[in-house]
C-alpha positions as CSV (number, residue, x, y, z in Angstrom):
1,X,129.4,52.7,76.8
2,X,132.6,54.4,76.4
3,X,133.8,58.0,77.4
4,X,134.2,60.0,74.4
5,X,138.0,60.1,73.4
6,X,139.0,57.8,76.9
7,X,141.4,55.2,74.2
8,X,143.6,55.5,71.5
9,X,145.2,54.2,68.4
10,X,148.9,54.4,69.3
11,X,150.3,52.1,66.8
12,X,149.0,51.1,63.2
13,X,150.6,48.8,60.0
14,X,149.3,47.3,57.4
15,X,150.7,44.7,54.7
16,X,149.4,45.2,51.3
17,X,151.1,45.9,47.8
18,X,150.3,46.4,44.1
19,X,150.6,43.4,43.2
20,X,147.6,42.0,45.4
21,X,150.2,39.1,46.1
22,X,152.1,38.1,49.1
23,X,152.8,34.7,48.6
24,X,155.6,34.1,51.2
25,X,153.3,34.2,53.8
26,X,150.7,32.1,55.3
27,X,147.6,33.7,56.5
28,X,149.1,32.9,60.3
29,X,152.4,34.6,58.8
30,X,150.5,37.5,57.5
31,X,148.6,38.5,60.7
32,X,151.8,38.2,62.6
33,X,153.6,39.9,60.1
34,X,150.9,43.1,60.2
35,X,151.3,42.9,64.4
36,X,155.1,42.8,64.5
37,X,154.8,45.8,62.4
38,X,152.1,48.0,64.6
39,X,154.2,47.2,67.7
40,X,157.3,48.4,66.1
41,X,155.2,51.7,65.2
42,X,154.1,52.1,69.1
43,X,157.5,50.9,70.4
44,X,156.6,48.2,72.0
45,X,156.9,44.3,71.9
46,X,154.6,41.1,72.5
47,X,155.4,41.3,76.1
48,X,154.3,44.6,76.3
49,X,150.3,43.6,75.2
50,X,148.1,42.0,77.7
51,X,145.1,42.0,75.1
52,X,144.3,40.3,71.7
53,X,142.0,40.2,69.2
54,X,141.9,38.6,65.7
55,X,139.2,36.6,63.9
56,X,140.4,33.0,64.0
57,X,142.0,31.7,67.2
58,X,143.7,34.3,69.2
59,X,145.3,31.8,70.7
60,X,147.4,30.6,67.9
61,X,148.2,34.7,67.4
62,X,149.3,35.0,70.8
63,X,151.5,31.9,71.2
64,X,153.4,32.6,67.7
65,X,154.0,36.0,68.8
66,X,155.5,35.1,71.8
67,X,153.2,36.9,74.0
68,X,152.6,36.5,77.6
69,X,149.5,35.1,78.5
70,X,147.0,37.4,78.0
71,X,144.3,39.2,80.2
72,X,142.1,40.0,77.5
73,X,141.5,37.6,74.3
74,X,138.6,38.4,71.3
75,X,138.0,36.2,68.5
76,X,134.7,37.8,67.7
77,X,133.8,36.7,63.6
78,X,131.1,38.1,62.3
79,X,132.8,38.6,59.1
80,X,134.5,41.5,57.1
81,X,133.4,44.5,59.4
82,X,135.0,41.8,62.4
83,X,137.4,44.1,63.0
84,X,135.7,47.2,64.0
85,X,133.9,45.4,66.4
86,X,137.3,43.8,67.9
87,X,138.6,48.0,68.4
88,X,134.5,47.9,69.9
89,X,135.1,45.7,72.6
90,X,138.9,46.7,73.0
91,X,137.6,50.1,74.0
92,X,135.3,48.8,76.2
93,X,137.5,45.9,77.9
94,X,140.2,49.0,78.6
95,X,137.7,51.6,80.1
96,X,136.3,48.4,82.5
97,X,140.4,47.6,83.6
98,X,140.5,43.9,81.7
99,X,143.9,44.9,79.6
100,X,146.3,48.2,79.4
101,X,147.4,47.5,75.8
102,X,145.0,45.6,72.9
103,X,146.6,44.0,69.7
104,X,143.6,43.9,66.9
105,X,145.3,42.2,63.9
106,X,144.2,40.8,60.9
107,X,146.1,38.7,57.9
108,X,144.3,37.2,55.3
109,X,145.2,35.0,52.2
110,X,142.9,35.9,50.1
111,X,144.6,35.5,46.8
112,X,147.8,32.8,47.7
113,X,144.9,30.6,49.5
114,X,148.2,29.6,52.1
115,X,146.3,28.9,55.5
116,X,142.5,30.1,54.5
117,X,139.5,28.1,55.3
118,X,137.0,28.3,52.1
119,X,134.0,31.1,52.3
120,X,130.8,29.4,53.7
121,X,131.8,27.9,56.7
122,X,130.3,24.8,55.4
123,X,127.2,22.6,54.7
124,X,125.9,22.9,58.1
125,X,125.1,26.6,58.0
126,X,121.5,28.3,57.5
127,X,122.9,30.0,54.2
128,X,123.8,26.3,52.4
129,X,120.7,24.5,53.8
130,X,118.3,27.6,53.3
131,X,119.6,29.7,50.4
132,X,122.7,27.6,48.7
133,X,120.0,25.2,47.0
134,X,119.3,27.3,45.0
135,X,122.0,28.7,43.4
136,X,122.9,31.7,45.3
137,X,126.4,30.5,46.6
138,X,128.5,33.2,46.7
139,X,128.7,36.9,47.4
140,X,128.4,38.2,43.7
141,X,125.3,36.5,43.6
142,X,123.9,36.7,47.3
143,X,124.4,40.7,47.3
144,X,122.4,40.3,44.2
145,X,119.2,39.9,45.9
146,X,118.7,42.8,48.1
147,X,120.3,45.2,45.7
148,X,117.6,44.7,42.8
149,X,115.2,45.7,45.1
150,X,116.5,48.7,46.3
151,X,116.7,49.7,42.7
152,X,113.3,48.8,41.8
153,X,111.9,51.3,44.6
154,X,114.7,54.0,44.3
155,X,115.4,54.5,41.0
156,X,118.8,53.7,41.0
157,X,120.9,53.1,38.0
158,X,123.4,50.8,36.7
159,X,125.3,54.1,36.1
160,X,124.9,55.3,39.7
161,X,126.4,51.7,40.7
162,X,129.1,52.3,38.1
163,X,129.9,55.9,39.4
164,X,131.0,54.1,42.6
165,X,133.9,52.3,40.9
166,X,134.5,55.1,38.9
167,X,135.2,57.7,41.8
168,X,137.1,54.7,44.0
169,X,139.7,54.4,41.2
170,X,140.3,58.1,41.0
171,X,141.2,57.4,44.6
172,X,143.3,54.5,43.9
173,X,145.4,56.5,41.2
174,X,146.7,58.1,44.2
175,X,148.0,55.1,46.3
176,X,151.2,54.2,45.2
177,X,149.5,50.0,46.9
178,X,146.7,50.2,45.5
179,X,145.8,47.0,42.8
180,X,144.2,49.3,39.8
181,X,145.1,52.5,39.1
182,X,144.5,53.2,36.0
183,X,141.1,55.7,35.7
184,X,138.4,54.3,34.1
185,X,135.0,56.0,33.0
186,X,131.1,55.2,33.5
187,X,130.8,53.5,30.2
188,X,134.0,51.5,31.0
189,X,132.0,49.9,34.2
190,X,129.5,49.2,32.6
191,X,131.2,47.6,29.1
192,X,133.2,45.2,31.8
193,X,131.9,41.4,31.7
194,X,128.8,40.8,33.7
195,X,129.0,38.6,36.3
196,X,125.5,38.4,38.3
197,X,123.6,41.7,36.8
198,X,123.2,44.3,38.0
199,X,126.7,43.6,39.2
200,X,129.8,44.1,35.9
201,X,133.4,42.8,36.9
202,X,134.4,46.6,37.9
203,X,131.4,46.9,40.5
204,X,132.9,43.9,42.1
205,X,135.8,43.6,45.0
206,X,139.3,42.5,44.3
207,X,140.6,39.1,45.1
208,X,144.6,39.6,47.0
209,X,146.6,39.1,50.2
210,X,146.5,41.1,53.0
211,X,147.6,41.9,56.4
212,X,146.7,45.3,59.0
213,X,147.2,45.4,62.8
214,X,146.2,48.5,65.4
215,X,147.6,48.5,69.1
216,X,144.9,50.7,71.1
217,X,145.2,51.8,75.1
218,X,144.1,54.2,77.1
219,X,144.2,58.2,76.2
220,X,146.0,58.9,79.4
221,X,148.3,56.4,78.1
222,X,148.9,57.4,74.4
223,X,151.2,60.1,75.6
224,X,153.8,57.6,76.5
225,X,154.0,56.3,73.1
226,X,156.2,57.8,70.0
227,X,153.1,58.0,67.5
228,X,150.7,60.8,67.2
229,X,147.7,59.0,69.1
230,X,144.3,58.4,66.9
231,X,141.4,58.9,69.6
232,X,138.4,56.6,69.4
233,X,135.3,59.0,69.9
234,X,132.6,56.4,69.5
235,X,131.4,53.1,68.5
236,X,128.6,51.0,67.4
237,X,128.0,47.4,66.3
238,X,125.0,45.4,65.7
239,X,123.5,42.2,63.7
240,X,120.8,41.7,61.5
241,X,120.4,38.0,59.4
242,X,122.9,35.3,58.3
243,X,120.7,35.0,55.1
244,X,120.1,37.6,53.0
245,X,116.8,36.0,51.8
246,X,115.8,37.3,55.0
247,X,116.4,41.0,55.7
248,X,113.4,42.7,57.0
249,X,113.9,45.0,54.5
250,X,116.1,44.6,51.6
251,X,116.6,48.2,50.7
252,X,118.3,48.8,53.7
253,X,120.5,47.6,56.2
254,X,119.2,47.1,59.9
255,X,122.6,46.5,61.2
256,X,123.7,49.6,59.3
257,X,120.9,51.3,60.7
258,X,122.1,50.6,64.4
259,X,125.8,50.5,64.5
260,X,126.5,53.7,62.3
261,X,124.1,55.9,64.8
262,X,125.2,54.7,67.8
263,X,128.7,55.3,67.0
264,X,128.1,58.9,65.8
265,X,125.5,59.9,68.8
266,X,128.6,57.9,71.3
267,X,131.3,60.5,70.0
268,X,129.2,63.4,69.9
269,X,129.0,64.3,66.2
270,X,126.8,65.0,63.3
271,X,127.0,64.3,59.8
272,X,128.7,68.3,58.9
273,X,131.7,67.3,61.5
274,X,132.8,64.5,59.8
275,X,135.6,65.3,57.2
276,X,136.2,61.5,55.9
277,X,134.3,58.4,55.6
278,X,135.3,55.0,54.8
279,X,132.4,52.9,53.9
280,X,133.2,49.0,52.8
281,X,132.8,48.5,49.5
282,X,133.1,44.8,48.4
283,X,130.5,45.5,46.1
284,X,129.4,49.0,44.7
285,X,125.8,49.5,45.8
286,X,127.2,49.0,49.8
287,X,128.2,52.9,49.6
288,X,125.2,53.9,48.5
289,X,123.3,51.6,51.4
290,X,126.0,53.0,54.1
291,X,125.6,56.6,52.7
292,X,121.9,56.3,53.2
293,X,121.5,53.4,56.4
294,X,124.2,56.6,58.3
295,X,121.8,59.2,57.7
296,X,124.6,61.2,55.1
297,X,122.0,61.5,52.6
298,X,118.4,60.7,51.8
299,X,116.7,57.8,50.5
300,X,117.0,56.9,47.1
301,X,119.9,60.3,46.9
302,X,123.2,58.1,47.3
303,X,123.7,57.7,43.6
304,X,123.3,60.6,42.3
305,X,125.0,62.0,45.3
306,X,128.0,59.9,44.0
307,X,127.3,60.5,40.7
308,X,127.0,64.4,41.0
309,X,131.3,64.0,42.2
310,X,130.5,64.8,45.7
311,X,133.1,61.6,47.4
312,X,135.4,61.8,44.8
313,X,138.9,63.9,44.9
314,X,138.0,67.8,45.8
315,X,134.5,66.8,46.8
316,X,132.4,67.6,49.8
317,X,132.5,64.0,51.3
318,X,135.8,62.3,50.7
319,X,135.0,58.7,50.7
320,X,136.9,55.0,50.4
321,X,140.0,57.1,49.8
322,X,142.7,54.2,49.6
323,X,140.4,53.5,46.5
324,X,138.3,50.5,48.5
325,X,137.9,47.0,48.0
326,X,136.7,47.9,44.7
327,X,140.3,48.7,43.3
328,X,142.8,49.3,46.5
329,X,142.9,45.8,48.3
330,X,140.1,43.4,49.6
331,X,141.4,40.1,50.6
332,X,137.8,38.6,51.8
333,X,137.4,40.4,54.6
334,X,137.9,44.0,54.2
335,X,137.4,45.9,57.0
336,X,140.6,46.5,58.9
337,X,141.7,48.1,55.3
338,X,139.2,51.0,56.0
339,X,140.4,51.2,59.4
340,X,144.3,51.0,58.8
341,X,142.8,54.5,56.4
342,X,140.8,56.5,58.6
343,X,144.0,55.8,60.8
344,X,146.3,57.4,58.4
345,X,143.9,60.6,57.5
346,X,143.6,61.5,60.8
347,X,147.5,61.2,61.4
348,X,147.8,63.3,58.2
349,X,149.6,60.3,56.2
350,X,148.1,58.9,53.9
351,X,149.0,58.2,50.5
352,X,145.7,60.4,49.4
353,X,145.5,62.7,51.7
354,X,142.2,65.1,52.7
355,X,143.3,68.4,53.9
356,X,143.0,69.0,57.4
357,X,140.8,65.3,58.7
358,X,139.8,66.2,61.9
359,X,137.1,63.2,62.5
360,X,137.0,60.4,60.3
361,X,134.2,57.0,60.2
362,X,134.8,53.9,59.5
363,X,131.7,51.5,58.8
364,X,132.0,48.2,58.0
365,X,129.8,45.5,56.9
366,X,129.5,41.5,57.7
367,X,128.4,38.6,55.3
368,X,125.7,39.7,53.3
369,X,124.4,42.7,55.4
370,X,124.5,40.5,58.4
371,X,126.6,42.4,60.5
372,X,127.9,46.4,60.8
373,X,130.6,47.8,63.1
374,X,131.3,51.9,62.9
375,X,134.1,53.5,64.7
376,X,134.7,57.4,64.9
377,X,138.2,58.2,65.4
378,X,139.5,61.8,65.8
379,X,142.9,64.0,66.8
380,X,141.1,65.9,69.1
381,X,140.6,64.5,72.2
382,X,137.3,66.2,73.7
């Protein structure tokens, strides 16, 4: 697999507001809208990229854009972590000489609902025939399953889950985009309505429009661009079970378990290098999985790790910094939001910004557990 720092991230935008609302766009609009924007931040224009990758038909991408025909096309969908598996294969198609210059975008109405095929994919799929029977139809309910289990054998509270969206917002009362920013406390988590226990209305993602786009090419490359480039040190992606009936083990995450290891042992880290982690968060106990599945912390230690203030501002492990899906933005598929962050810390701009981010994960999750993607992105180059 890749050389360690041999591509780049030498243009990055995203398209997200308070308001969780973009309602002039359709989700075509939106993704075009995010990829306009990343070019413009690179310098460059459609003609310019010879690779593309979007969930959805890059086709329809490319040809609205105005792009030449391209060398290199990904429409991998393996849901929300998609996109870190797109910057996966970008890396890899521009170290084998496929494409010079990869467009991963993303645009998603999420809220609007202008241009967005319903969540499912369908009655023909293992989830409806296997699992939708019986109730379990949706992800507040489907993330249920494995989460009570985990629990059960760990010890883990309703408070540690609540500690998740409590340390998040204090994130998000930083970010002048971010949906909710007001802080909230423990007992305010757990006093919010229940929807599908353990999970209360502030344990669960936000519903709203957005858009995010990166423009990746070779490190020998990135010097001929006006941005600061983001190096990719290392990757990993891997696949587990489209139904989450049917994890081999519910308390943790095989895909997790591959992809986030790969990825570190690829850019030639351990867990004390990294100064920022983005772990999706569409639902609160997925930190606590990703924190544990990446080998951060022990098993059954996530929540209190949480808890004890250690990922929130001023603690040891800066984590979900934009505030996360739980009160930033998540607009069904999340995870080109934690990219579009790890991007900024490691350029020094975000809104809620760690003091000197030298390598920063992002690990991303598919469906219910049934994907992972993990990308280790630095401003070193080794």
């Amino acid at each position: 697999m890749p050389t360690r720092g041999g591509t780049a991230v030498v243009g990055a935008a995203e398209m997200v507001n308070a308001s969780g609302r973009i309602p002039e766009l359709s989700q075509l609009g939106l993704q075009a809208g995010a990829a306009i924007a990343a070019m413009k931040d690179a310098g460059i224009g459609p003609k310019d990229v010879d690779g593309i990758a979007c969930v959805g038909n890059p086709a329809e991408v490319a040809w609205y854009l105005g792009m030449d025909p391209p060398s290199y096309v990904d429409g991998t969908s393996v849901g929300g972590c998609s996109f870190m598996l797109h910057v996966r294969h970008a890396v890899a198609a521009i170290e084998a000489g496929l494409a010079k210059t990869i467009l991963v975008t993303h645009g998603e109405s999420g809220k609007s609902q202008l241009g967005r095929a319903g969540f499912g994919g369908g009655r023909q799929t293992m989830n409806a025939q296997y699992e939708g029977w019986t109730g379990v139809t949706g992800p507040p309910s489907m993330f249920t399953i494995p989460v009570k289990r985990y629990m059960k054998e760990t010890g883990t509270t309703e408070e540690h889950l609540a500690a998740v969206a409590v340390a998040q917002r204090e994130w998000a009362g930083k970010n002048p985009n971010a949906v909710m920013k007001d802080p909230i406390t423990v007992d305010d988590v757990l006093n919010s309505r229940m929807i599908a226990y353990p999970f209360r209305l502030l344990m669960c993602c936000l519903v709203t429009d957005g858009a995010g786009a990166l423009i990746i090419t070779s490190a020998d490359r990135a010097k001929d661009f006006p941005t600061k480039p983001v190096y990719i040190l290392g990757t990993g992606e891997s696949v587990e079970t489209p139904m989450v009936s049917q994890m081999k083990d519910l308390t943790r995450s095989g895909a997790f378990r591959v992809a986030g290891p790969r990825a570190m042992s690829d850019a030639g880290i351990t867990h004390k290098d990294v100064n920022h982690l983005m772990i999706y968060d569409a639902f609160a106990h997925l930190p606590i999985y990703g924190l544990e599945d990446l080998g951060f912390v022990g098993r059954g230690e996530a929540g209190p790790f949480i808890a004890a203030g250690n990922t929130r501002p001023g603690g040891k492990l800066p984590l979900n910094t934009n505030g996360g899906g739980l009160s930033y933005t998540h607009s069904g598929m999340y995870g080109m939001y934690a990219l579009q962050e790890s991007v900024r810390q490691v350029r020094g701009t975000a809104a809620a910004q760690v003091p000197d981010v030298k390598v920063a994960v992002s690990h991303g999750v598919g469906g219910m557990f049934m994907a992972s993607g993990t990308i280790v992105f630095s401003n070193e180059r080794p």
